[in-house]
N, C-alpha and C positions, 0 to 999 in steps of 0.2 A: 806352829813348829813344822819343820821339814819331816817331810812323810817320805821315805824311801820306797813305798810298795805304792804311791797314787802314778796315773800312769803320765805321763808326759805332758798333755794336754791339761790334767787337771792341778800340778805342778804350777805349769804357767797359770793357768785364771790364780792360783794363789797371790802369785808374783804381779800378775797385771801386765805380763808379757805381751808385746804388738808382733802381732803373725805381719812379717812385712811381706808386700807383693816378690811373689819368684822373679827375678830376671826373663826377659821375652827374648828369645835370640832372635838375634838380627839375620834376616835373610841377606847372602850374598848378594851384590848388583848382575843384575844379567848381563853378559855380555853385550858389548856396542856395537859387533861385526857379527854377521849372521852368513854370509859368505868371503871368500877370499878368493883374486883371478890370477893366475900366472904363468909360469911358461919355465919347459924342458931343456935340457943343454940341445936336442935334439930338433926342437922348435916346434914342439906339440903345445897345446894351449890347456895350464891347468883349470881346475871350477873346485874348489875348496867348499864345502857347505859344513856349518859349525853348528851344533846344538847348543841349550844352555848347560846343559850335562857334561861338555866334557868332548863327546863326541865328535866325529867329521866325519867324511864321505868325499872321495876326489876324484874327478872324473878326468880324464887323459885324452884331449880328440884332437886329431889334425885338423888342417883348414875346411873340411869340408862338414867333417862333424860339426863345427864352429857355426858355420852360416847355417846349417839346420836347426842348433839349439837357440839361434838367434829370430828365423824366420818364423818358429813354435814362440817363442816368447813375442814377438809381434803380436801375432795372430790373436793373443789374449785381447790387445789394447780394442776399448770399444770405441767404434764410431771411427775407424783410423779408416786412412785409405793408403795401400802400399805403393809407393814409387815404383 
């Protein structure tokens, strides 16, 4: 017979109740762009950086700032030899 005062769990072993698995949430896909390049009505050169969070970061440089963040970015590559 049903027992009003057993507690939930022992209720169910009466009944033969199946504990199904909880639902996993699905993580979001990460982004597929991790930066973005573009440019000012003024004609400064944008650098967009994206997290997977949501976030960004945009840096604003003329042509001179431009060839330094490009000649630092060389400088990484191993074994290069610069023209």
């Amino acid at each position: 017979m049903f027992d009003w005062f057993k507690s939930r769990q022992e209720r169910a072993k009466d009944y033969n109740v199946i504990d199904f698995p909880k639902p996993v949430a699905v993580p979001e896909p990460a982004p597929e762009e991790h930066y973005r390049v573009g440019f000012t009505s003024d004609g400064s050169t944008t650098l967009t950086m994206l997290t997977p969070g949501g976030s960004s970061m945009t840096l604003t440089m003329d042509r001179s700032a431009c060839e330094q963040l490009i000649k630092m970015l060389r400088a990484t590559y191993p074994n290069e030899v610069e023209e």
